[in-house]
Every structure is written in structure tokens, then in C-alpha cells.
C-alpha positions as CSV (number, residue, x, y, z in Angstrom):
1,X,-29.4,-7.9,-54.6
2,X,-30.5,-4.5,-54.5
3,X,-33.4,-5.1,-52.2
4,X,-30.7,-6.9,-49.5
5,X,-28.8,-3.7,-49.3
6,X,-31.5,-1.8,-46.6
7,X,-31.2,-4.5,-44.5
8,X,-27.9,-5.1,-44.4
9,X,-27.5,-1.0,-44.2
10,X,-29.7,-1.2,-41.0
11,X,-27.7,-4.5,-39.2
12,X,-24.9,-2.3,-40.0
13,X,-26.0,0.7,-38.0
14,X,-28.1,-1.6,-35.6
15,X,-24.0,-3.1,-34.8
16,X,-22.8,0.8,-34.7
17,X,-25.3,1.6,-32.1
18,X,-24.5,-1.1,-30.3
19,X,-20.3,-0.5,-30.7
20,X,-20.8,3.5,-29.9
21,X,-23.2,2.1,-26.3
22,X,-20.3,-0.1,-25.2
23,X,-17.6,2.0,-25.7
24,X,-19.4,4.7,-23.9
25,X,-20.2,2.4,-20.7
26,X,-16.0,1.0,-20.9
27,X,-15.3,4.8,-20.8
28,X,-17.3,5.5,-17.7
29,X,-15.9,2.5,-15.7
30,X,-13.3,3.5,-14.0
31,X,-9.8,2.5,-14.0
32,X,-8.5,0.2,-11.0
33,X,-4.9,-0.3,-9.7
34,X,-4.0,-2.5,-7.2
35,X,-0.5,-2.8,-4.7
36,X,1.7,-5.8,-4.7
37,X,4.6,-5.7,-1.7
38,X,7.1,-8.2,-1.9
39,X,7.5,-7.9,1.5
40,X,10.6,-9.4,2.0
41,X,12.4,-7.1,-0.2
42,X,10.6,-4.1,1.6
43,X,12.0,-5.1,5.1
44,X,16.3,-5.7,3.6
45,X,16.1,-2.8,1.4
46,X,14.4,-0.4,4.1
47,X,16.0,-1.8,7.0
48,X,19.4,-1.3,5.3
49,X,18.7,2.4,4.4
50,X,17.1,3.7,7.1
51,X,18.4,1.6,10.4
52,X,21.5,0.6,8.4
53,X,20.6,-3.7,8.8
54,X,18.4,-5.9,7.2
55,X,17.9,-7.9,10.0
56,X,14.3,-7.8,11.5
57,X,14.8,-8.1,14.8
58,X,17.0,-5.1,15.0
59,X,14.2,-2.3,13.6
60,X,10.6,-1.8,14.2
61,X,8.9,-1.6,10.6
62,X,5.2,0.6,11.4
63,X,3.5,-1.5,8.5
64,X,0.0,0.2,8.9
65,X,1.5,3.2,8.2
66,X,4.1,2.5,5.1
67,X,0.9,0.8,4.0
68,X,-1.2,3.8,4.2
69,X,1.4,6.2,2.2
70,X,1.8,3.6,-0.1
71,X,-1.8,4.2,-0.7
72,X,-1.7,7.7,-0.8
73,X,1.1,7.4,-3.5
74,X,-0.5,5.2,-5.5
75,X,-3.8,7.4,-5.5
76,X,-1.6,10.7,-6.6
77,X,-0.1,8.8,-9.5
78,X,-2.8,6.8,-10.7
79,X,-5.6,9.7,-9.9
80,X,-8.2,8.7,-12.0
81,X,-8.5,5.2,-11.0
82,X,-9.6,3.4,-7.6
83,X,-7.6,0.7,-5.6
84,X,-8.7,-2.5,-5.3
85,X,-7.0,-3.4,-2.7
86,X,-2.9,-3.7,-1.4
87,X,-1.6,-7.4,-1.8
88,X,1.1,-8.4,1.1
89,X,3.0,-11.0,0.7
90,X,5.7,-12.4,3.0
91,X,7.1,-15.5,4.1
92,X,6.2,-18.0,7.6
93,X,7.2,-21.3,9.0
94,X,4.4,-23.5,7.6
95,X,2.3,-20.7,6.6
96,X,1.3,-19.9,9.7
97,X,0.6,-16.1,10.4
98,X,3.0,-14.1,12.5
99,X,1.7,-12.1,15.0
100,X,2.5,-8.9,12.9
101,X,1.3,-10.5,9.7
102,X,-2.2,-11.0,11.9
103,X,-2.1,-7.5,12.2
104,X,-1.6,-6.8,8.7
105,X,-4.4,-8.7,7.8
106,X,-6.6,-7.4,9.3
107,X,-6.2,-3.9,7.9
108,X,-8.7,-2.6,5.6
109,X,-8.3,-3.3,2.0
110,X,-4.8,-5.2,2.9
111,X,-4.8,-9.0,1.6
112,X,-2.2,-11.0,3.0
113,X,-0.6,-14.2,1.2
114,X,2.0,-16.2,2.7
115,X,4.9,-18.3,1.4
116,X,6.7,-21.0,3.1
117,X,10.3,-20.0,5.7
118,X,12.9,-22.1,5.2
119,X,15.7,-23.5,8.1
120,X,17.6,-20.1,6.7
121,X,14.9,-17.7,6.9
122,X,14.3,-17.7,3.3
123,X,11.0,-17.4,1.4
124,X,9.8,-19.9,-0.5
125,X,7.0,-19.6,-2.9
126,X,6.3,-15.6,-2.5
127,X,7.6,-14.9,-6.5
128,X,4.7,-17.7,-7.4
129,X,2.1,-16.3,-5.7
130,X,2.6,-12.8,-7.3
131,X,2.6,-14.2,-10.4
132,X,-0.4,-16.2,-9.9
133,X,-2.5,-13.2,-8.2
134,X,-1.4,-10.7,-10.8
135,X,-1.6,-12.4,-14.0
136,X,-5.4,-13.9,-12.4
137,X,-6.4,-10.4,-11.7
138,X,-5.2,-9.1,-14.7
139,X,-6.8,-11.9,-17.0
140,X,-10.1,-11.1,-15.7
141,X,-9.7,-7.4,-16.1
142,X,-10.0,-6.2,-12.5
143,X,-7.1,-4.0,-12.6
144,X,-5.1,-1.9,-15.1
145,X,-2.6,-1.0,-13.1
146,X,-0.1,-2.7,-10.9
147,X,2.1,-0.9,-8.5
148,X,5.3,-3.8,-7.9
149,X,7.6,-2.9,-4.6
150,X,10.1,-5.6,-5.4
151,X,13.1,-6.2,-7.1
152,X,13.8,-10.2,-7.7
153,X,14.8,-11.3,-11.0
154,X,12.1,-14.2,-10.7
155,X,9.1,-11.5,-10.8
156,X,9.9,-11.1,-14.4
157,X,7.6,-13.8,-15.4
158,X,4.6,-12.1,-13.1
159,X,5.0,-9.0,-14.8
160,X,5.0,-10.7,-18.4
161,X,1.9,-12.5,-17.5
162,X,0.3,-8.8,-16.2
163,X,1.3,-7.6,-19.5
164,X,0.3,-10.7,-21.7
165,X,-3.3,-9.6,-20.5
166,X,-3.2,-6.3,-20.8
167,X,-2.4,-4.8,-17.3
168,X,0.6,-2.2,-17.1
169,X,3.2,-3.3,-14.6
170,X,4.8,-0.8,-12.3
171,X,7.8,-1.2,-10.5
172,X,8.9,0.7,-7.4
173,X,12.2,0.3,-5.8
174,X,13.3,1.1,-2.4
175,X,16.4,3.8,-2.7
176,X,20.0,1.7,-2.6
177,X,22.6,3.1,-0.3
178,X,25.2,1.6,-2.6
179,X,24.6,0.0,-5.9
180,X,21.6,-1.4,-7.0
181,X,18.6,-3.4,-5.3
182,X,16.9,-4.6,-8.4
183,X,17.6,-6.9,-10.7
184,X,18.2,-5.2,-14.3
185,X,15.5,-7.6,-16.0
186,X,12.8,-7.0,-13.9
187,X,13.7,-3.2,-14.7
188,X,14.0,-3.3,-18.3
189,X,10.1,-5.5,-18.4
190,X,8.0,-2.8,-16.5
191,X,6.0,-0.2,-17.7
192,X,7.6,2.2,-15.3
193,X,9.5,2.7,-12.5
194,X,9.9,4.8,-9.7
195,X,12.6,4.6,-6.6
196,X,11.0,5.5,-2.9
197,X,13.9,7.5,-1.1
198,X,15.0,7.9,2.7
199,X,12.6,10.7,3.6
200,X,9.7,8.5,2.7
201,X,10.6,5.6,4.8
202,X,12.2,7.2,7.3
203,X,8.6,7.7,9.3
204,X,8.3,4.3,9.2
205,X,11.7,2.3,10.3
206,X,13.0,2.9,13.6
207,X,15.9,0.8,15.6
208,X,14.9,-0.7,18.4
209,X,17.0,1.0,20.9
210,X,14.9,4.7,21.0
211,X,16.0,6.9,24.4
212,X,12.0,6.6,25.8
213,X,11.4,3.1,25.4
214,X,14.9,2.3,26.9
215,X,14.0,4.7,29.5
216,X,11.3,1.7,31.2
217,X,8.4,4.3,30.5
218,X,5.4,1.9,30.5
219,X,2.9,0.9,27.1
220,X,0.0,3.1,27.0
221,X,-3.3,1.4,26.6
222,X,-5.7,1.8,23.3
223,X,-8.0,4.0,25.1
224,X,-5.1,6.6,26.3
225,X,-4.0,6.4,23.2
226,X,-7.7,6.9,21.4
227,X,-8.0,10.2,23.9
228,X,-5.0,11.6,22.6
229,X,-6.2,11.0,18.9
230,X,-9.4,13.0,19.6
231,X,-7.9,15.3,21.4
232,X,-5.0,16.2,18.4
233,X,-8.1,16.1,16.3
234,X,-9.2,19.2,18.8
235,X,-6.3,21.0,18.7
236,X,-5.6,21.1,15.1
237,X,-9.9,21.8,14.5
238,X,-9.0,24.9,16.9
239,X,-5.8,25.8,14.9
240,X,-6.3,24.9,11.4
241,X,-9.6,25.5,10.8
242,X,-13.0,23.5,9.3
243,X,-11.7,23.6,5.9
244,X,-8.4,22.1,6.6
245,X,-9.9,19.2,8.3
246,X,-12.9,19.1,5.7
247,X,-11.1,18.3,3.0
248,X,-9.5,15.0,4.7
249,X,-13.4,13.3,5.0
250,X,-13.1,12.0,1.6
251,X,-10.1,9.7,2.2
252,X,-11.7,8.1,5.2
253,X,-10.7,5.7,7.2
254,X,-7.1,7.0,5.6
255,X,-4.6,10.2,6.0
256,X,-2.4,11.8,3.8
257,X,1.2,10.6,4.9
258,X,2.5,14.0,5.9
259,X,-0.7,14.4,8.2
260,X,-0.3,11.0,9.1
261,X,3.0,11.4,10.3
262,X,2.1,14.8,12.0
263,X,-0.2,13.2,13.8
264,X,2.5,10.4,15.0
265,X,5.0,12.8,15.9
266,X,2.3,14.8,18.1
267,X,1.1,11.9,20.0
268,X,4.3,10.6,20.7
269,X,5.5,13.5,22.0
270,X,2.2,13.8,24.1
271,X,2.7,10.1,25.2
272,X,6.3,10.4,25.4
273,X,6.3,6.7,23.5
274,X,7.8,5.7,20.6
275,X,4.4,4.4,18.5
276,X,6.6,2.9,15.7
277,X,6.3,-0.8,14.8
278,X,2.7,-0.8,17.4
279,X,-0.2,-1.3,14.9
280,X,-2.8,-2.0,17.3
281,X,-1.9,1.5,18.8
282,X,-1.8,3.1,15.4
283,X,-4.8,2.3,14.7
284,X,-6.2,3.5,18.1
285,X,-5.0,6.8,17.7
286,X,-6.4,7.5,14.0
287,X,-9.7,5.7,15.6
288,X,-9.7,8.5,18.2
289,X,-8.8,11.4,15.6
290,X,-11.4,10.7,13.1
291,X,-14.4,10.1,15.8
292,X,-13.7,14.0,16.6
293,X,-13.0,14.9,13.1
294,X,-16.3,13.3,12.4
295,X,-18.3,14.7,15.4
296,X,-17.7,18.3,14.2
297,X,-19.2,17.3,10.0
């Protein structure tokens, strides 16, 4: 018996060493979060706080842009960890992409999943598909945090799932005028939660009826719009300094939201055109400012 116990002693540390490796390579793999938009909710609760409606048609919603800050909130809150990507989901006759959801789509790091639009413009199947990408992704550990915009009672069962495996569930609401947009279970399930007010949507949700585009003044093209990019980029090089600009080349291909939204209100002013709700031009114009940011590095 006696002559077992070296062997056993050495399995033992043999199974230590092995224990104290793993651990060390889980602690240097770094934490990853990923963003889930209802985007139905976003577009009534928004709509109603900023342009007072929740109709569509009456606001233009800049979706590349309230996608980018929701990125850049994410990445202050969870600041150790790296996104995997922002998950969009939204409704469409037959599945069939809109061609604003087309737009989305193709945005860097931006997956897009569709449910059905019924005769009442109501989605069907969006709360299933959350579910299904967030209790997958959290199942096969390749996030640890979820970031929820929503507020429907029937997410409950996503955010369970999430949790069942591990993943901490996030909710962020979209600030109520009057009352309350979110259901009280889906509150009292997350992990946390946290309410978006006016100021940080305002950037983002404009009627449809602004003074310059009612004036007839004509769509600019992507390569006016580019120019002025660059030549904000310029200015700002000139005004602010190297440094300033500097430290934005480690968020590439994405801006801070208040430079972001500099940036927009600068161009439009230049352009004398409302840029809200134009994605294609959006992009154009950060296209143009990072070609001169990156010129000068």
C-alpha cells in the first residue's frame, strides 16, 4: 500500500499541473459580449421619444450610426472584453430584406435576422430567433455577455436560456415618455439593466419634414460627400492636433459617438443636407475622414 502512495502523490500533482495550465490559459482568453436589438422595439420606443410617433414612415432612424454608439457603449461598459458581433433583428413580408435592412447587413460586424410581417405590420418569430441565437451562442461559450435592447415579455425565456449556460443577460431600455416600455418580467430576469435616454438617441431620429430637405436642395453624391469627410478630417488634424486624432486609430473603422456626431453636424452644415436616415452616405463620409486620418499615421 505504502509503495502506491508515490505514484498516486505524483498523478496527483501531474492533475495539479495540468488544473493550474488551464486555468491560466481561461484567464488569458478574453471575455466577449455580443449586441442583440429587438429592432422593433427600438424603432416604437425611439420614434415615440424623440419624433413623438412610432410610426416608421414618419422619422428617419440613421441605423449605422445608433449601431455604432451602441458599440461604443457596449465597449465602455464591458471594457475588458471584445464584441463579437451586433445581432439585428427585425421583421419583413416573407423574409425578404428591406432595402434599409440590406443596408444594415451589410455593415461590418452587424448580422441581420429576419422574422415574418404580418397583414398588420406585426413581427412574427423575432422573440424565437433571439432565443435561439442567444441561448446557441451562449451554450457554446462564445460570449459572456449579452447586451438586450428590448422589452417584450416573451424574451424572458431567451434570457433564461442565456443564463441556464452561463452567459449574463443585460437589458437596456429605451427611456419612456410616460410609464413604462418594458415588461416587469423581463426586468426582474436580467443581470442588469440600464435605460438609453433622449440625448443619446436624439442624433439618430429625425422627422421627416427638416427645413433643407423640404427646401428641394438636391442629394449629394458619395464622392461629394467622401470630400467633405477628408476634408473635416483636415480641419480638425489642423485644429486639434496629431494626438487628438491619434488616439481614434485604435477603434477603426469606428468613432466615438460624440466625434461621430460632430462629424455629422459639420458635414451637414457644409452640405447643407440633412444626412440622417442616408446609410450609404454615412458611410461615405466616415470612408472619406479616415482615408485622411490615415494618410497623416
Amino acid at each position: 500500500m505504502n509503495d502506491d502512495l508515490p505514484a498516486l502523490a505524483a498523478r496527483i500533482d501531474r492533475t495539479n499541473e495540468l488544473l493550474t495550465r488551464m486555468l491560466a490559459e481561461v484567464a488569458k482568453t478574453p471575455s466577449t459580449h455580443a449586441i442583440f436589438v429587438d429592432a422593433g422595439y427600438l424603432y416604437a420606443a425611439a420614434g415615440r421619444l424623440v419624433a413623438g410617433t412610432e410610426d416608421r414612415r414618419a422619422f428617419d432612424l440613421d441605423a449605422e450610426g445608433l449601431i455604432e454608439a451602441l458599440i461604443d457603449r457596449a465597449r465602455s461598459i464591458f471594457a475588458d472584453s471584445r464584441l463579437l458581433r451586433v445581432y439585428w433583428y427585425d421583421g419583413a413580408r416573407r423574409r425578404i430584406h428591406t432595402a434599409e435592412q440590406q443596408s444594415i447587413a451589410e455593415l461590418p460586424d452587424v448580422k441581420v435576422r429576419l422574422g415574418n410581417l404580418n397583414a398588420n405590420n406585426q413581427q412574427k418569430g423575432v422573440d424565437s430567433l433571439i432565443r435561439s441565437d442567444l441561448e446557441s451562442l451562449a451554450r457554446h461559450r462564445a460570449i459572456s455577455d449579452a447586451a438586450l435592447l428590448g422589452g417584450d415579455e416573451d424574451l424572458v425565456s431567451a434570457v433564461e436560456a442565456a443564463q441556464g449556460y452561463g452567459a449574463r443577460v443585460h437589458l437596456w431600455g429605451i427611456e419612456a415618455p410616460d410609464g413604462r416600455n418594458q415588461a416587469e418580467p423581463l426586468l426582474w430576469e436580467v443581470d442588469s439593466q440600464r435605460t438609453l435616454d433622449l440625448d443619446f438617441f436624439k442624433p439618430y431620429v429625425s422627422r421627416r419634414t427638416a427645413a433643407y430637405e423640404s427646401a428641394g436642395v438636391s442629394r449629394p453624391t458619395r464622392e461629394a460627400v467622401r470630400f467633405v469627410g477628408a476634408q473635416i478630417a483636415a480641419k480638425w488634424l489642423a485644429a486639434r492636433g496629431r494626438e487628438t486624432l491619434a488616439e481614434l486609430l485604435p477603434g477603426h473603422p469606428y468613432l466615438p459617438g460624440s466625434v461621430d456626431q460632430d462629424l455629422l453636424v459639420e458635414a451637414e452644415g457644409i452640405l447643407q443636407y440633412s444626412l440622417r436616415g442616408q446609410a450609404d452616405l454615412r458611410r461615405a463620409l466616415r470612408d472619406g475622414f479616415w482615408e485622411h486620418v490615415q494618410t497623416q499615421y
